[in-house]
C-alpha positions in Angstrom: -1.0 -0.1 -31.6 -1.9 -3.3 -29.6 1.8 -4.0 -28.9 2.3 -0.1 -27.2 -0.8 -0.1 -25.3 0.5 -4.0 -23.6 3.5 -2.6 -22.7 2.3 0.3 -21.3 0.3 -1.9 -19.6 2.9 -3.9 -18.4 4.9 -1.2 -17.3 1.8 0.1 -15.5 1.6 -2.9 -13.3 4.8 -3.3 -12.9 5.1 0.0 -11.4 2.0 -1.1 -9.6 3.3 -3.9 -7.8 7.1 -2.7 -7.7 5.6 0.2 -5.1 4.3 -2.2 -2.3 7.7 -4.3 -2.7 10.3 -1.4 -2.0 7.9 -0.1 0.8 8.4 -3.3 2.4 11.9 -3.6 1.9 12.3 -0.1 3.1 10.5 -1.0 6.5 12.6 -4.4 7.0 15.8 -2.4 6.6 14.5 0.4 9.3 13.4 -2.0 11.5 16.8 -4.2 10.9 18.9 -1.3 11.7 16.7 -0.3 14.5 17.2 -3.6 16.4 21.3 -3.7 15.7 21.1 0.0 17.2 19.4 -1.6 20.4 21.7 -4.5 20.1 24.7 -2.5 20.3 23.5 -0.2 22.4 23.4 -3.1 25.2 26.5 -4.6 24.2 28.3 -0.8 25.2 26.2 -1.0 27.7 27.1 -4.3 29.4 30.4 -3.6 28.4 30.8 -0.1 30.3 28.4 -2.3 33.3 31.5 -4.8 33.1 34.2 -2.2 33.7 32.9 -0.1 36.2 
């Protein structure tokens, strides 16, 4: 009985902590592919500048 409830408890916390982990690794990818979208938005952009 002691070993079930300590992994439930284990898996508990890992859950616990595993939430504020992937939230933050969500955000860094958003705000990684938000910055390459302005990136390469001003590379066309100087680019087309260049051209015309």
């Amino acid at each position: 009985m002691g070993r079930i409830l300590l992994i439930v408890a284990a898996v508990i916390a890992a859950l616990v902590l595993l939430g504020p982990v992937v939230g933050l690794a969500l955000s860094l990818l958003k705000w990684g592919l938000i910055i390459g979208a302005v990136v390469l938005g001003a590379m066309f952009l100087t680019n087309w500048l260049k051209r015309t």
